[in-house]
PDB file of N, CA, C and O in Angstrom:
ATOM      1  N   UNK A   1       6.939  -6.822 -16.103  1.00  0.00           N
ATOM      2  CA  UNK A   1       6.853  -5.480 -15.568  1.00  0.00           C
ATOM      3  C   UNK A   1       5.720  -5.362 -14.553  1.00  0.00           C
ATOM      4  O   UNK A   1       5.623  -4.609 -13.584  1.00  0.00           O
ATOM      5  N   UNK A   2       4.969  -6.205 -14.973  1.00  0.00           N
ATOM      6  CA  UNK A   2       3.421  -5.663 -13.737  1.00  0.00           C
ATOM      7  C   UNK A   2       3.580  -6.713 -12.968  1.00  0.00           C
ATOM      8  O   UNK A   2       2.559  -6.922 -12.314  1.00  0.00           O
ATOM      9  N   UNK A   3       4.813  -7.813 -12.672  1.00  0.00           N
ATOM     10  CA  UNK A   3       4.951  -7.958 -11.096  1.00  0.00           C
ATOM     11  C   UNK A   3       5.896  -7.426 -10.400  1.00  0.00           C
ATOM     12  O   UNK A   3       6.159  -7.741  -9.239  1.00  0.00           O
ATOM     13  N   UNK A   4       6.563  -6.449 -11.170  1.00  0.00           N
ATOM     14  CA  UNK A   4       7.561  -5.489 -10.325  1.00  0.00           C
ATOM     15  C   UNK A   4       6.559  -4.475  -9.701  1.00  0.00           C
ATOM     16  O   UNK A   4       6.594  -4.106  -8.527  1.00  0.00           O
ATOM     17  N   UNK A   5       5.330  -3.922 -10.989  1.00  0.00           N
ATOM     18  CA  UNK A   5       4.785  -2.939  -9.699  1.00  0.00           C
ATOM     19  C   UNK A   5       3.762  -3.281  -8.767  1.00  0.00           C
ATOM     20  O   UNK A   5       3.283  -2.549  -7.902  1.00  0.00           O
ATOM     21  N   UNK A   6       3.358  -4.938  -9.131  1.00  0.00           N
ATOM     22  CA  UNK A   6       2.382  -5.331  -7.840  1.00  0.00           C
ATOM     23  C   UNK A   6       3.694  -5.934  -6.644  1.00  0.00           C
ATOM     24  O   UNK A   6       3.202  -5.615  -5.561  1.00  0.00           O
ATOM     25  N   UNK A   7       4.615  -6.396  -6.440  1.00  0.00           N
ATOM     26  CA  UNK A   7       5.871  -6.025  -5.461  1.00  0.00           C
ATOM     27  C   UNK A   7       6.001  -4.927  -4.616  1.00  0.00           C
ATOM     28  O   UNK A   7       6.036  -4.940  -3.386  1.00  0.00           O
ATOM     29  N   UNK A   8       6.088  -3.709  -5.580  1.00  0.00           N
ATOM     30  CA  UNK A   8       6.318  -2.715  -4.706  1.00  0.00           C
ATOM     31  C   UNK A   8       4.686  -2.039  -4.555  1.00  0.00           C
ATOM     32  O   UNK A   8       4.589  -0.943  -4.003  1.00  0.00           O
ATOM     33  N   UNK A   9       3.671  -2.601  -4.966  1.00  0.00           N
ATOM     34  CA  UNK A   9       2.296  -2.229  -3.939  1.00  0.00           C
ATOM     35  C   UNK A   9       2.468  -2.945  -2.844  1.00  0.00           C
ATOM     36  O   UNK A   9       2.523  -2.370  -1.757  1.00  0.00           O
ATOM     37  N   UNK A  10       2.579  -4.286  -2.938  1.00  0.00           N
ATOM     38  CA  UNK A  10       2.600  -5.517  -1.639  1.00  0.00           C
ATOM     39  C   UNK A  10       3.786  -4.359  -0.859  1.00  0.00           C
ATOM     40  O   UNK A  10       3.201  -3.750   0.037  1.00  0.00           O
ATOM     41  N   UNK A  11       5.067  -3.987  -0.971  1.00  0.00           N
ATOM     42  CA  UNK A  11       5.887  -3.396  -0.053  1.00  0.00           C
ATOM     43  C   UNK A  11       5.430  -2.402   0.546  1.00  0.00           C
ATOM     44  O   UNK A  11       5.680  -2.137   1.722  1.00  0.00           O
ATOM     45  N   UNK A  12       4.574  -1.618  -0.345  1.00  0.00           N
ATOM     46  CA  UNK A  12       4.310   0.183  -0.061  1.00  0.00           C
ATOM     47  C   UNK A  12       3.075  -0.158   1.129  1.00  0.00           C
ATOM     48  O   UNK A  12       2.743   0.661   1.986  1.00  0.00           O
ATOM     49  N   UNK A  13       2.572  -1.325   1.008  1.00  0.00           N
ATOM     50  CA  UNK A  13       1.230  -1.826   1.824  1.00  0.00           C
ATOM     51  C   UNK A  13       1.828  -2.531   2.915  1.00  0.00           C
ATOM     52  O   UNK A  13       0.991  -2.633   3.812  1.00  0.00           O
ATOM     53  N   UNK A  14       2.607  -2.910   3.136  1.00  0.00           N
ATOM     54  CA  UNK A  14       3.527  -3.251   4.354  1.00  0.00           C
ATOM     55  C   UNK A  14       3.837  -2.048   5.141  1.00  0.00           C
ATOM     56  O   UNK A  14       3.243  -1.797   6.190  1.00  0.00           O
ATOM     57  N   UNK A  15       4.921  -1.170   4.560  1.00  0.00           N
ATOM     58  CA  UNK A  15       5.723  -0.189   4.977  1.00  0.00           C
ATOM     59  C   UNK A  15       3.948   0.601   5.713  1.00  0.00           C
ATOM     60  O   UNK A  15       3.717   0.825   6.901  1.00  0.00           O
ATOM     61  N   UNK A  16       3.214   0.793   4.795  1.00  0.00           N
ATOM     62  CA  UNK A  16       1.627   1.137   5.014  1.00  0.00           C
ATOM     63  C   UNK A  16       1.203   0.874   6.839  1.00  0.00           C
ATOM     64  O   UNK A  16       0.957   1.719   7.700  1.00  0.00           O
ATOM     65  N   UNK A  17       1.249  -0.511   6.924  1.00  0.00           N
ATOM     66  CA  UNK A  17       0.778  -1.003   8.035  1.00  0.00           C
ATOM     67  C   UNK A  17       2.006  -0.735   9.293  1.00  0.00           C
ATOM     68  O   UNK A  17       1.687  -0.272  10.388  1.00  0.00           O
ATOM     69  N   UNK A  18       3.376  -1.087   8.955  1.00  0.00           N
ATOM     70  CA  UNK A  18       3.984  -1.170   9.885  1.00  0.00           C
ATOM     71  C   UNK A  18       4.011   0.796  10.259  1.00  0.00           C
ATOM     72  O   UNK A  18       4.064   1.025  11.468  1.00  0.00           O
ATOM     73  N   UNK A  19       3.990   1.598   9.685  1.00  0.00           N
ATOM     74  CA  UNK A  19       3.457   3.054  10.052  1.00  0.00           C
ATOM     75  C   UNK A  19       2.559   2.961  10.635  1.00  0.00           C
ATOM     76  O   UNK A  19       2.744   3.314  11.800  1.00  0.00           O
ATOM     77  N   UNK A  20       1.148   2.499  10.331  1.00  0.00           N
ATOM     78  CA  UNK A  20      -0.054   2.687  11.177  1.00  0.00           C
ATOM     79  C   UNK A  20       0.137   2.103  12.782  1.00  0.00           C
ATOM     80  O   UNK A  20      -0.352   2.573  13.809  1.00  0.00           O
ATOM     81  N   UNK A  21       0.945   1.017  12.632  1.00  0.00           N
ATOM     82  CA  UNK A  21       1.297   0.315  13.580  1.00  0.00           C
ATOM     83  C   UNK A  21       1.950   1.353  14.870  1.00  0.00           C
ATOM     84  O   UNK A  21       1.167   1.644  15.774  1.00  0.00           O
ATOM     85  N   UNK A  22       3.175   1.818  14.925  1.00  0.00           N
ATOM     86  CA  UNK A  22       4.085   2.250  15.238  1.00  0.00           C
ATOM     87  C   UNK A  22       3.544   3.715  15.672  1.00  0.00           C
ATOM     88  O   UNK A  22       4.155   4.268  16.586  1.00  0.00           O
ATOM     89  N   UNK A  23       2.277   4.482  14.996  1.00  0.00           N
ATOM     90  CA  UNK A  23       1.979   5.440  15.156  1.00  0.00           C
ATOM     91  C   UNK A  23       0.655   5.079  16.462  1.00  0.00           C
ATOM     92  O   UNK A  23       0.348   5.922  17.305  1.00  0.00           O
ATOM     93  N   UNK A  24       0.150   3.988  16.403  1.00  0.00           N
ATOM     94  CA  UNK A  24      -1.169   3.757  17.140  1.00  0.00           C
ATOM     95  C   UNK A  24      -0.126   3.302  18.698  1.00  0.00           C
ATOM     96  O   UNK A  24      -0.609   3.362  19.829  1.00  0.00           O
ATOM     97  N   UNK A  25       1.439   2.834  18.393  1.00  0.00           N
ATOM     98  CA  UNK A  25       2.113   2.221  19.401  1.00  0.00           C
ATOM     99  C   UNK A  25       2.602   3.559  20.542  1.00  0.00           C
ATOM    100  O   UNK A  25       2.769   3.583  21.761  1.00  0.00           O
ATOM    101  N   UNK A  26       2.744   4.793  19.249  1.00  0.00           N
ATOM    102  CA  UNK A  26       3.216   5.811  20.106  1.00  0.00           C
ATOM    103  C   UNK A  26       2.257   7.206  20.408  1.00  0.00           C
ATOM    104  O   UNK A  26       2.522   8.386  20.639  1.00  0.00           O
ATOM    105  N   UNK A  27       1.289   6.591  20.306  1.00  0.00           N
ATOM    106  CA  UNK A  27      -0.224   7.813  20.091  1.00  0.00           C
ATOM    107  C   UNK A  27       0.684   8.667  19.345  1.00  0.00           C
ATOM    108  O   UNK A  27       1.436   9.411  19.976  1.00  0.00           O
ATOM    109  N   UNK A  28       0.707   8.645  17.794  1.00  0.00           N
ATOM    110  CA  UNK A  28       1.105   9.533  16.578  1.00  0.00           C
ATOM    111  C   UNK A  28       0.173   9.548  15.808  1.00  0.00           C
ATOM    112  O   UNK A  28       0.187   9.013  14.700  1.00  0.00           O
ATOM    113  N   UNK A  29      -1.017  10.335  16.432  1.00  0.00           N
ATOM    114  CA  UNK A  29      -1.844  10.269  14.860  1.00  0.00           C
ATOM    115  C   UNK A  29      -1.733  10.398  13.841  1.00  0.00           C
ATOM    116  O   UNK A  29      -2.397   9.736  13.043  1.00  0.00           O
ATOM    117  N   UNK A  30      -0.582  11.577  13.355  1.00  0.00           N
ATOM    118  CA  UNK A  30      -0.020  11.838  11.981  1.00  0.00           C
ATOM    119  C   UNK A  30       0.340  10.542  11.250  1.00  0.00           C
ATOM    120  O   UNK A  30      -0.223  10.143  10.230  1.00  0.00           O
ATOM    121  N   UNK A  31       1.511   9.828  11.999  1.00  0.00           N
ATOM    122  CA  UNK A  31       1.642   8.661  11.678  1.00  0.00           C
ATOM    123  C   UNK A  31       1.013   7.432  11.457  1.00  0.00           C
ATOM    124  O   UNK A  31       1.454   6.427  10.898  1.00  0.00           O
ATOM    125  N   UNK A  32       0.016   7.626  11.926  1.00  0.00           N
ATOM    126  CA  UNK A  32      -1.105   6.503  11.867  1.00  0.00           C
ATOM    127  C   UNK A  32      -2.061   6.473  10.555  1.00  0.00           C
ATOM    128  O   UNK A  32      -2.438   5.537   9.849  1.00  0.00           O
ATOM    129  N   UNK A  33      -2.288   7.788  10.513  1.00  0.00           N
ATOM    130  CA  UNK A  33      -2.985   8.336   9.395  1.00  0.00           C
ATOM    131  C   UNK A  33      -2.279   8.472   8.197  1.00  0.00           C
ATOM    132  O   UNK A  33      -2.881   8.050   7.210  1.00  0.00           O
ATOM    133  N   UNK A  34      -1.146   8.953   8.006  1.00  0.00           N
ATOM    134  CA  UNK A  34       0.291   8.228   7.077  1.00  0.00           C
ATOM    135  C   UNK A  34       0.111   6.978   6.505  1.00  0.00           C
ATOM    136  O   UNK A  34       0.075   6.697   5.307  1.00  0.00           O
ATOM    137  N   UNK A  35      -0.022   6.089   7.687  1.00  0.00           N
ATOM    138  CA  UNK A  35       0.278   4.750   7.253  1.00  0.00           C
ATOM    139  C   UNK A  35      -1.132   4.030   6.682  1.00  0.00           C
ATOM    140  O   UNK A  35      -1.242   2.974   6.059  1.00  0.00           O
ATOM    141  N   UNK A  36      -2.326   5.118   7.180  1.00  0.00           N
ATOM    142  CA  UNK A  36      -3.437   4.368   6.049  1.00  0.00           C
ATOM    143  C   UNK A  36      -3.650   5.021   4.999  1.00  0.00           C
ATOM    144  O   UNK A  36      -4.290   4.396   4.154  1.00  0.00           O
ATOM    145  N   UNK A  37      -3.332   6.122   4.713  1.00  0.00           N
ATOM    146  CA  UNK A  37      -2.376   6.635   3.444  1.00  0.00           C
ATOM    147  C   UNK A  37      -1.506   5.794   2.346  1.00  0.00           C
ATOM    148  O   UNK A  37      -1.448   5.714   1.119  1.00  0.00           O
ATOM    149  N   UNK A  38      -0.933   5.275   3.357  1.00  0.00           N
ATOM    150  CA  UNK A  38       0.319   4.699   2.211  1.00  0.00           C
ATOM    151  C   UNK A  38      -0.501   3.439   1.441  1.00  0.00           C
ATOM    152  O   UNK A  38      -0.366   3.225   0.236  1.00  0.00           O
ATOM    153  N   UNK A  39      -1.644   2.388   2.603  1.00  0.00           N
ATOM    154  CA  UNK A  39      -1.879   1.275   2.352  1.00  0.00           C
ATOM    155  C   UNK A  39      -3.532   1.439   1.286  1.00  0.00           C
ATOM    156  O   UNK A  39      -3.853   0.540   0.508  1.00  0.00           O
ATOM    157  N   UNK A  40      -4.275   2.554   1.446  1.00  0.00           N
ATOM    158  CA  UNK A  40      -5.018   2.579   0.555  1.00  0.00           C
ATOM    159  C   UNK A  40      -4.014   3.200  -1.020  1.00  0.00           C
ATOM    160  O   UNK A  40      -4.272   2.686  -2.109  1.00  0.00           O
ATOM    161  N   UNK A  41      -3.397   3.827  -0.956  1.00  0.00           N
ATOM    162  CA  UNK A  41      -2.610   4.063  -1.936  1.00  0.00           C
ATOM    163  C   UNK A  41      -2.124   2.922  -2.619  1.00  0.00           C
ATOM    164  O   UNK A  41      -2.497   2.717  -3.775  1.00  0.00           O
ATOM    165  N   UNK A  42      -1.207   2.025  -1.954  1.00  0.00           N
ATOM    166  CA  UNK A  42      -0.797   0.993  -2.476  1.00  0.00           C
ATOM    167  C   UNK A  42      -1.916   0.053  -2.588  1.00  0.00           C
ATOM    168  O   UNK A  42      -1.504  -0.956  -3.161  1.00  0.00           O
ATOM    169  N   UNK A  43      -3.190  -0.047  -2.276  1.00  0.00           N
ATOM    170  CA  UNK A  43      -4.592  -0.900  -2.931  1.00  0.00           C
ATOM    171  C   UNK A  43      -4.435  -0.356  -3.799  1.00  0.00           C
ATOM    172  O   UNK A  43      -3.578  -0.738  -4.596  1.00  0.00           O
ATOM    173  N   UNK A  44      -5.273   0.905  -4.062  1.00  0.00           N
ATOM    174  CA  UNK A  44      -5.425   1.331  -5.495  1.00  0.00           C
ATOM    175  C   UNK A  44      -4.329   0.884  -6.712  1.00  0.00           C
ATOM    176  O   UNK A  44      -4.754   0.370  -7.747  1.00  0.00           O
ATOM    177  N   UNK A  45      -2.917   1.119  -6.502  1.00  0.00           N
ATOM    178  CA  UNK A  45      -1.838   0.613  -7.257  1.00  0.00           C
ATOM    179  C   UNK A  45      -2.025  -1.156  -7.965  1.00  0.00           C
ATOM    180  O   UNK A  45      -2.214  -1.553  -9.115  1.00  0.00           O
ATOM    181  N   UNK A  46      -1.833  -2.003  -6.406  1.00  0.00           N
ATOM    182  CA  UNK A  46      -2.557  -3.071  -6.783  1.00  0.00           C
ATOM    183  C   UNK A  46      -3.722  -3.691  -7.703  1.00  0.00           C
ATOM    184  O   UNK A  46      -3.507  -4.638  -8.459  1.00  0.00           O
ATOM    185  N   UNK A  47      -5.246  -2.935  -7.541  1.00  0.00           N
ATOM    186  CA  UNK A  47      -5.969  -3.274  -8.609  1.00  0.00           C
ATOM    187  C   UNK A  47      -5.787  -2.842  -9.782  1.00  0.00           C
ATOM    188  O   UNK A  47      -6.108  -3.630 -10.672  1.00  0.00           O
ATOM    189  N   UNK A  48      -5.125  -1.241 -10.285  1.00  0.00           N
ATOM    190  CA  UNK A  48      -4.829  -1.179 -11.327  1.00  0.00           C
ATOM    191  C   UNK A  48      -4.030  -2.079 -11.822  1.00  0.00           C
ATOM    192  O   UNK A  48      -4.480  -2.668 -12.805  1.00  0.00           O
ATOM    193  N   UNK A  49      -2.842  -2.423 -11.412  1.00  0.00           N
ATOM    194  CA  UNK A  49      -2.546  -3.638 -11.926  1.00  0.00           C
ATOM    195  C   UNK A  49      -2.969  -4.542 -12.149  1.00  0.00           C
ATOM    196  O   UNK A  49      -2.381  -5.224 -12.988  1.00  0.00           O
ATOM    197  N   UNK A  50      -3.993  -4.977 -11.649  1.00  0.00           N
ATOM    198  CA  UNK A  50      -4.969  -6.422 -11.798  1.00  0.00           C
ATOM    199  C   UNK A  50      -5.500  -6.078 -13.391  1.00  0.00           C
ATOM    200  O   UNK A  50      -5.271  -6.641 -14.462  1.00  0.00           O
ATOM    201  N   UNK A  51      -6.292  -4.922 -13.036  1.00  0.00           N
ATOM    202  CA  UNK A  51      -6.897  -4.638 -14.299  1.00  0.00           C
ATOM    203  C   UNK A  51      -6.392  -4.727 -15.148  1.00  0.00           C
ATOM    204  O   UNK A  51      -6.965  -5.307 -16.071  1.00  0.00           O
ATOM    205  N   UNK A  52      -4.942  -4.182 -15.368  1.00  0.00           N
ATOM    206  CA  UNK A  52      -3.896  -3.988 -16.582  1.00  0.00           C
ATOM    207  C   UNK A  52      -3.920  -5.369 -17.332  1.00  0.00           C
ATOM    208  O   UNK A  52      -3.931  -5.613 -18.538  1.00  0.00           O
ATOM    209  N   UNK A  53      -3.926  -6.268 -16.136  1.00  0.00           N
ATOM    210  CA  UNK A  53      -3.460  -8.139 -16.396  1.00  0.00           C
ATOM    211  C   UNK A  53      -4.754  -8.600 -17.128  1.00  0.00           C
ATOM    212  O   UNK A  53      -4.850  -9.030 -18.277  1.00  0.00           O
ATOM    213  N   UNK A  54      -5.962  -8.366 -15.970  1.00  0.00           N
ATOM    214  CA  UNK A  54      -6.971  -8.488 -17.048  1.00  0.00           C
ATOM    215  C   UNK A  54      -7.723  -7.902 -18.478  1.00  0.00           C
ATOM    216  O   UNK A  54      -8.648  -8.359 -19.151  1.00  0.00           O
ATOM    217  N   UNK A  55      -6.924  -6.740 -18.607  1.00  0.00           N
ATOM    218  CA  UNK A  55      -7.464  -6.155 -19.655  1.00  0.00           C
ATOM    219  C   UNK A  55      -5.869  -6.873 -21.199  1.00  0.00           C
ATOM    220  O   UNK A  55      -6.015  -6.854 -22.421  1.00  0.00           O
ATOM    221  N   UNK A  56      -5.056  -7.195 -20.689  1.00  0.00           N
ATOM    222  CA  UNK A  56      -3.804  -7.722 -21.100  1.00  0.00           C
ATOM    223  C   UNK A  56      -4.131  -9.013 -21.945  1.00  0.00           C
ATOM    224  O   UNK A  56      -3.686  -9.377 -23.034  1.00  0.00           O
ATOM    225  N   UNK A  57      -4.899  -9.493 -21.237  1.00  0.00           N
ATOM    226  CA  UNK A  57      -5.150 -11.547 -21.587  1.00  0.00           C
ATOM    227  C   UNK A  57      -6.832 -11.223 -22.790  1.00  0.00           C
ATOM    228  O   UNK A  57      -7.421 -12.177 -23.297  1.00  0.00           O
TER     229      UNK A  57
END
């Protein structure tokens, strides 16, 4: 189960960047700011999961 939701952090942190991307490509600040939204979001997701693993073992 906790590499299905470190998967969809790694995705949500993609989708993350390729927004920031696309927004800095079309001067969209909204979008830009979105997309570092999505990718600190999906960090946070990520280490909780770490933790989960290490608190798990």
């Amino acid at each position: 189960m906790a590499a299905d939701k470190k998967t969809e952090a790694k995705t949500d942190q993609a989708t993350g960047k390729v927004k920031e991307a696309a927004g800095r490509a079309v001067g969209n600040e909204r979008l830009t700011v979105e997309g570092r939204a999505d990718q600190a979001k999906a960090d946070a997701r990520h280490a909780k999961e770490n933790i989960k693993d290490v608190l798990k073992d």
